[in-house]
Structure formats: structure tokens, C-alpha cells
C-alpha positions as a printed Julia matrix, in Angstrom:
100×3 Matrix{Float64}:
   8.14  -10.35   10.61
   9.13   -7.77    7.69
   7.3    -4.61    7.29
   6.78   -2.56    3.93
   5.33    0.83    4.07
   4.4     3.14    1.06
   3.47    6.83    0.84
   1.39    7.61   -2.54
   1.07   11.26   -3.63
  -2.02   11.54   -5.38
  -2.93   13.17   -8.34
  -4.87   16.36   -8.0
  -8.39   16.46   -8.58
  -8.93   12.77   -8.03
 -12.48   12.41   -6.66
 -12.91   10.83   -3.39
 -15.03    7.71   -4.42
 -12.21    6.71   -6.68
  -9.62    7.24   -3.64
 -11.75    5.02   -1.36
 -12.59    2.71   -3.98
  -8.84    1.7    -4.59
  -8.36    1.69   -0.34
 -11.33   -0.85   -0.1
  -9.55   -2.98   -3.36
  -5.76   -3.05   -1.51
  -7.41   -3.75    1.73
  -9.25   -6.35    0.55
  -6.1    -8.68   -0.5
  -5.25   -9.33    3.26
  -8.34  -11.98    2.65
  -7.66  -13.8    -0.28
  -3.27  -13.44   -0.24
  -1.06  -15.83    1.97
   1.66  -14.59    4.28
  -0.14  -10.98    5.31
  -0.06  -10.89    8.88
  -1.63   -6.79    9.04
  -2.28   -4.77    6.4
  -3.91   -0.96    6.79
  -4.25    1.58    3.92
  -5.55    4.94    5.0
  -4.98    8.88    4.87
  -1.88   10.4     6.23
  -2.63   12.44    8.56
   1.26   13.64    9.59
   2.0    17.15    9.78
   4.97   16.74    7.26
   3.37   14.81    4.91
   5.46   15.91    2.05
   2.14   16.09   -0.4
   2.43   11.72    0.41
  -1.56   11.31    1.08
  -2.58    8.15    1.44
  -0.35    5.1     2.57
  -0.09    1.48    3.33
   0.8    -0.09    6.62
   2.04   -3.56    6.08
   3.23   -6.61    7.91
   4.48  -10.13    6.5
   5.55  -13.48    7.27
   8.87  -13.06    5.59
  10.28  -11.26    3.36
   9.63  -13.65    0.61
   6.0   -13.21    1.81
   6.19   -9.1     0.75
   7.98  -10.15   -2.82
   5.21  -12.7    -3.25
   2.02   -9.92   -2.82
   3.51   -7.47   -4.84
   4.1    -9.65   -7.74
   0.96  -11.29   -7.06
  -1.21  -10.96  -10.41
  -4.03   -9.62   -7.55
  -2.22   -6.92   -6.56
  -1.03   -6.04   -9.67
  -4.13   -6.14  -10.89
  -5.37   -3.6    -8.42
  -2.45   -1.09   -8.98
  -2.78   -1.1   -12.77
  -6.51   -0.68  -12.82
  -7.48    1.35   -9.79
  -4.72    2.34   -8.16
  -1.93    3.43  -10.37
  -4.28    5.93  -12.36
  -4.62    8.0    -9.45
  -0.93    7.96   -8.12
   1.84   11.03   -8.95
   4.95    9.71   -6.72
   5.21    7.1    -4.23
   8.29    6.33   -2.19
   8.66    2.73    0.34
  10.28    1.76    3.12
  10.94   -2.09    4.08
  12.96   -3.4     7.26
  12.61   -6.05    9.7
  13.05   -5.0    12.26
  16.44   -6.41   13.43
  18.69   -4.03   13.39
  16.43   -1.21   15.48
């Protein structure tokens, strides 16, 4: 299994119902991509945040699995039109887990 997290800062002043309107679109790809085994988006809720907001929980097949969704012309899709607009900074993380 690999695992890809990201931490988006968002904008200020973006209104909620845009926020959760992008969640619902990301969330929605674990239904229609192949090789997602979890996939989570929600507020971050950790005391150190760093200003990071929102973020994405991910799990996949492989690692070619995680390449494959985020060149994916779905997920692209989703980033460029509803996403994207309302990000300032996002930072990743990717590992699987073998050398913990």
C-alpha cells in the first residue's frame, strides 16, 4: 500500500459552500478511479496546523496507482476548476510504509 497526504492552505475569504463543494468533488473520485483503496478529505483540526486547513488522507494500490489519479484527466479536472482557485500553498507527503 502507498500513502499520499496533502495539506492545502486556503485562500482567505473563500466561502464555505465553495470549500465543501471541492471536498464532495475529490471525494467523489474514490468511485469512479481504479487503484484507491481509502481516500478522506476533511478539515485539519491539529493544533499546529501551520495555516494548512483542509487535507487529503489517501491510500493506494501502488505507487503507480497514486501517479495514475493525479494525472488522471478527473482529478485534474477537479483541481483546475474547483479546487485550485481556492488553494494558497499546499505541501505532500508520500511513503509506503516500509521503512517505518
Amino acid at each position: 500500500m502507498f500513502h499520499c497526504t496533502i495539506l492545502f492552505a486556503l485562500k482567505p475569504g473563500i466561502a464555505l459552500d465553495r470549500v465543501r463543494t471541492a471536498r464532495e468533488s475529490l471525494q467523489s473520485l474514490i468511485e469512479t478511479m481504479p487503484g484507491i483503496d481509502h481516500l478522506t478529505v476533511t478539515h485539519n483540526v491539529a493544533s499546529d496546523r501551520g495555516g494548512y486547513n483542509l487535507a487529503l488522507f489517501s491510500a493506494f494500490e501502488s505507487r503507480t496507482a497514486c501517479d495514475i489519479f493525479f494525472r488522471h484527466p478527473e482529478y485534474q479536472r477537479v483541481w483546475r476548476e474547483e479546487l485550485g482557485p481556492l488553494v494558497e500553498r499546499s505541501v505532500s507527503a508520500q511513503g509506503d510504509g516500509e521503512d517505518c
